[in-house]
N, C-alpha and C positions, 0 to 999 in steps of 0.2 A: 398459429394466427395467420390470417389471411389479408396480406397487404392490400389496401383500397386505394386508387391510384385516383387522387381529387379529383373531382368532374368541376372544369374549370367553367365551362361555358355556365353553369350554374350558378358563377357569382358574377358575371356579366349579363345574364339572359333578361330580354324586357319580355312581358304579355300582350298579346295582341288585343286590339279593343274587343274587350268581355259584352258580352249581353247582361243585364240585370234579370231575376225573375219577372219582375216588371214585365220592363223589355220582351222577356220571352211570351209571357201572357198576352199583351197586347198585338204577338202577331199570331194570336190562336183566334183573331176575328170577335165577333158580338156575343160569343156563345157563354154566357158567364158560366152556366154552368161544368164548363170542363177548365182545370185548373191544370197546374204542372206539377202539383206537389198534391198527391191524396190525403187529406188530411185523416181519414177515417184506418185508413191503412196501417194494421200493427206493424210495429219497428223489430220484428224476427227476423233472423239471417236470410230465411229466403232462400231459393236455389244457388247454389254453386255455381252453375252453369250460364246464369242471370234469368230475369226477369222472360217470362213466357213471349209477353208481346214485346218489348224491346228486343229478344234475339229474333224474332220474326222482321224486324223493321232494318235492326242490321244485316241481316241476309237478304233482303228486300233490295239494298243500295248493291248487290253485287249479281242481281238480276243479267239472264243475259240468253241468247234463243237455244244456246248447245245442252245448259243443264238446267233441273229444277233444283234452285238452292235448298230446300228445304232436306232434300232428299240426299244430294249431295256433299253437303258441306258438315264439316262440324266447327263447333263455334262454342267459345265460352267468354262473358265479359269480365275483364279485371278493372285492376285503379288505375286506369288513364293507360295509352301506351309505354310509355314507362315503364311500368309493371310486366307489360305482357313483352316487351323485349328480353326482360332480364330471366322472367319465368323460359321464354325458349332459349335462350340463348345457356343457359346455366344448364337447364337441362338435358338439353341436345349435346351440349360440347365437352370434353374434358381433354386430360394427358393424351398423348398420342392423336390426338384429330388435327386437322389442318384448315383452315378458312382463309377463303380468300374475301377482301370486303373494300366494294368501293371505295374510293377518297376523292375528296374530302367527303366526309362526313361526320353525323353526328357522334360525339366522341366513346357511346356506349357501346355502340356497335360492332368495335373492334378491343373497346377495353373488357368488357365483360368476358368476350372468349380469350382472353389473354389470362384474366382474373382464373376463370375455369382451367386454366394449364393445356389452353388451345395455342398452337402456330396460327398466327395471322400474318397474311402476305397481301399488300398492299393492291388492288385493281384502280392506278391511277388516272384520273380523268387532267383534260389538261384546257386551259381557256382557250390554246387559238383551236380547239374541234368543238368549243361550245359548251364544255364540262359534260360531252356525253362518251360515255363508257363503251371503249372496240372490244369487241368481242374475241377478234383474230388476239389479242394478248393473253386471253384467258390462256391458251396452250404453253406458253413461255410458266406460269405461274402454278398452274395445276400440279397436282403429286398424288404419289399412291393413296394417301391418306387424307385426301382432303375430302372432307364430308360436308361440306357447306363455302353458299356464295351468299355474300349476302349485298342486297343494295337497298338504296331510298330514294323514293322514286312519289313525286316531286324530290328532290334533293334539297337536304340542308346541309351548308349556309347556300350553294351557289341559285338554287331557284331552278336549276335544269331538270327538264324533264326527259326520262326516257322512252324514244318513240317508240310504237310497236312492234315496228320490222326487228329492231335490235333486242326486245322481250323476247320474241320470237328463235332469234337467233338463241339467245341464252337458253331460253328451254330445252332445244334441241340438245345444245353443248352438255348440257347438267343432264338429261334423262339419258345420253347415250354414254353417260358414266357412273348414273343414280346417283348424283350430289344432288346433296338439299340444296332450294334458293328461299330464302329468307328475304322477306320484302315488308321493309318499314313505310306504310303509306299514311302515315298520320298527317301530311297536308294534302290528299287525296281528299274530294276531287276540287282541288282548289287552282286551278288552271286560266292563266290568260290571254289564249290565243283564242282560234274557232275552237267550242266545246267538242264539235264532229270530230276536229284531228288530236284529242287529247287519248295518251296512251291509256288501255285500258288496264285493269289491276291486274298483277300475276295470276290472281284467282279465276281470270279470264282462260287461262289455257288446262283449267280443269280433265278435261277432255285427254290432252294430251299429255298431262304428267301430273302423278298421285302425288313429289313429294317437292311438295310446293307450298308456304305457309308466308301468310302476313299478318301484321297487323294495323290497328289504326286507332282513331279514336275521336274523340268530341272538343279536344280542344284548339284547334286550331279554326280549319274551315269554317266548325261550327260554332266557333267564336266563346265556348263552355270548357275553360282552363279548371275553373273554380269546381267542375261535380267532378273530377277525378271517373269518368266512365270511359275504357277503350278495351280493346277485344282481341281474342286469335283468331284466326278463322283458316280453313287449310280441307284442301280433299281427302286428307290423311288423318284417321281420327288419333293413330298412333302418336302422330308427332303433337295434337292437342291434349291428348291425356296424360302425359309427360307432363307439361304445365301444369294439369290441372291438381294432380297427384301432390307436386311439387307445393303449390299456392295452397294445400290442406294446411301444410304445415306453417304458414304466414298470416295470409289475410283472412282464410276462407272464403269470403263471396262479397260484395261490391254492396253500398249502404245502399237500402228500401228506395231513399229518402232522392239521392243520386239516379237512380233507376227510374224512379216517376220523369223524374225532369228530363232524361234523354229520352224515355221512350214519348213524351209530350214532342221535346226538340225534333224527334225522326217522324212526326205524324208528317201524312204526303204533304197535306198546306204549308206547314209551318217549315217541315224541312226546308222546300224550296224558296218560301221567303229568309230563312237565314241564310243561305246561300247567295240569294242572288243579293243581300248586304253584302258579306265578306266580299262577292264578287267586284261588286259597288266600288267598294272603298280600296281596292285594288286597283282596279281601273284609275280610278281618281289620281291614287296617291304615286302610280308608278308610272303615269305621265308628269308628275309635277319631279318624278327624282329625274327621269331619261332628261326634262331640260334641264337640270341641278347640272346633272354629268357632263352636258353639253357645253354649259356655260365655263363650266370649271376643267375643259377636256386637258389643259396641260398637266393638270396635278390626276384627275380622278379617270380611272377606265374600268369599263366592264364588260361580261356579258349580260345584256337584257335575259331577265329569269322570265321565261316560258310559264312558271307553276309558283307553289305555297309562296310565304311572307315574306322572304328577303331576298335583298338581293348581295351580290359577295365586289365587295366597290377596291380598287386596287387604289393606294394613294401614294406619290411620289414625290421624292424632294423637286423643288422646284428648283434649286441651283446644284444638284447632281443628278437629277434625272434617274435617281435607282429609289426603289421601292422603301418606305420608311418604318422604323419601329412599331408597327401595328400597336404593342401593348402599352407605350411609350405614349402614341399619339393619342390615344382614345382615352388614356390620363389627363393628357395635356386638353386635349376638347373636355373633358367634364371639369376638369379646377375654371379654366378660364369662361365656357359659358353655362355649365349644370346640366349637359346633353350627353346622354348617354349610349355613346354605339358600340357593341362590340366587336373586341379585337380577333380577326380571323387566323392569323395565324399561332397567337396564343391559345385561342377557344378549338380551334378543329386542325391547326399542327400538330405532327407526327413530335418526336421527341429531339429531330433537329429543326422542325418547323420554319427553315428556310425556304422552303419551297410553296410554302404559303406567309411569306413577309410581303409586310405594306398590306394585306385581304384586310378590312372589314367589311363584319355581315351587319349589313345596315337594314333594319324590320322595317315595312311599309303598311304594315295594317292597324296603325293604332288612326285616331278618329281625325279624319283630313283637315282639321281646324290644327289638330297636333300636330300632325306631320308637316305641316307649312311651315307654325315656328320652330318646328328643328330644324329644318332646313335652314331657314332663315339665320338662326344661331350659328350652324356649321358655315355660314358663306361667311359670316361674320369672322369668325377665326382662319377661313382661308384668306383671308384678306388683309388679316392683323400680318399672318405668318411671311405675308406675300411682298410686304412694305421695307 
């Protein structure tokens, strides 16, 4: 039997504000007659690989002047990223491999090759460099055996994003020793600085290194938690048919039903009107938290997230000045005002998770009439606690 080690952020995690079918409809413009959902369309499994014109549309967003994706890429969609982490990671990894994987991050990232009877060795990012990943450590961390690096890029919980030069760097590191890089971009491209200076996906360096795989998916950016659609995609078809082989044995292929509605969601119009929402209420909501932190700067510190949904907020006793029970506090905030943030060093700490105490990953994309009265709730408890 194979021990499942709880995925804790799972019984903490909020959804970011969903689109309704509605919703999705009405930004497909006057055209009644194109819908998101084919009514007429038998409910068969459908290809494995997905849907004709959604894997064209996903390959579409990863455009770029060095390769033609069509040609270059392979790609298959599963149930949300989710799915397609566990499908490479389970498959790629076993006894004897070694992985090195950013931190913080998402908690699967590094439990699943551990699950698989992988070495995992910690690539620690730290706040005062901005939670972005040196390269120059990789060499302390590396070993004969390590077959894979893996990051998430937007970053979850802390929002950092990693810049290009430092991709760059990494590719080099990892091709002149053939380690895999595995790149989780499921809040790609969900970025808010200039769009011009927003790092580009791993699958940008095509050109310069075959084993190079990510994924992503629909529910974040695209605001579509609820259709369970996200994908592999990698210049190495070896390292996608691994997955694909793997997922016979599971789900088989992604529902008809889910497929209509992303590959509607990824039409060129519609795409960019969902986006430049999410974009929207980003902007909104993470100027109204930067004065939250401002106002509250003795208890609350951070780094401003560059990219995806949250940001990783540090909170501190007010009369000892050290950082407080994260899983302790974000109790205490939901008994006394029904607000729910979660706790960072509980949700994305390592197994002594001191190193991430007092971190909540506090989400900013739910709909900015919300986020106020959170806000608003939280200052109200920072002020009971403060008296």
């Amino acid at each position: 039997m194979v021990h499942v080690i709880p995925f804790v952020l799972d019984h903490w995690d909020t959804c970011v504000d969903p689109l309704s079918l509605q919703d999705l409809a009405k930004l497909g413009g006057t055209d009644s007659s194109i819908h998101p959902v084919e009514a007429s369309n038998s409910l068969i499994y459908g290809s494995v690989l997905g849907k004709p014109e959604l894997r064209q549309r996903i390959l579409a967003l990863y455009e770029d002047a060095e390769a033609d994706p069509a040609e270059s890429l392979s790609l298959t969609v599963t149930q949300g990223a989710i799915s397609a982490n566990f499908l490479v990671l389970d498959t790629l990894l076993g006894p004897g491999d070694h992985v090195i994987c950013q931190y913080p991050t998402y908690q699967q990232l590094y439990d699943v090759p551990r699950r698989a009877g992988a070495k995992v060795s910690l690539w620690r990012t730290h706040a005062e460099h901005g939670w972005i990943p040196d390269v120059s450590e990789l060499r302390f961390l590396v070993k004969e055996n390590t077959k894979m690096i893996i990051i998430n890029n937007p970053n979850n919980p802390t929002g950092a994003s990693i810049p290009g030069r430092i991709l760059e760097e990494l590719v080099t590191f990892a091709s002149e020793r053939g380690i895999i890089i595995f790149s989780d971009e499921v809040f790609r491209p969900l970025f808010h600085d200039n769009a011009q200076d927003a790092p580009p996906s791993i699958i940008s360096f095509t050109c310069q290194y075959k084993n190079i795989i990510a994924v992503s998916s629909l529910s974040k950016a695209f605001s579509l938690p609820g259709i369970r659609v996200g994908w592999i995609i990698s210049p190495n078809p070896d390292l996608v048919n691994e997955a694909i082989n793997a997922r016979d044995y599971t789900t088989i292929s992604v529902s008809q039903v889910d497929q209509d509605i992303a590959t509607y969601a990824l039409g060129p119009i519609v795409r960019e009107k969902i986006l430049d929402r999410s974009r929207s209420i980003c902007q909104q909501n993470l100027a109204s938290l930067e004065n939250f932190i401002a106002q509250h700067s003795t208890q609350l510190s951070w780094v401003k997230p560059t990219g995806a949904s949250s940001a990783f907020v540090r909170v501190l006793d007010r009369q000892t000045g050290t950082p407080v029970d994260d899983g302790l506090y974000c109790e205490m905030v939901l008994r006394a005002t029904g607000l729910l943030i979660v706790p960072g060093g509980k949700s994305f700490g390592t197994e002594a998770a001191e190193d991430l105490k007092g971190y909540l990953r506090v989400g900013f994309v739910c709909s900015t009439a919300q986020f106020e009265r959170a806000l608003g709730l939280w200052a109200e408890f920072l002020g009971s606690i403060s008296n």
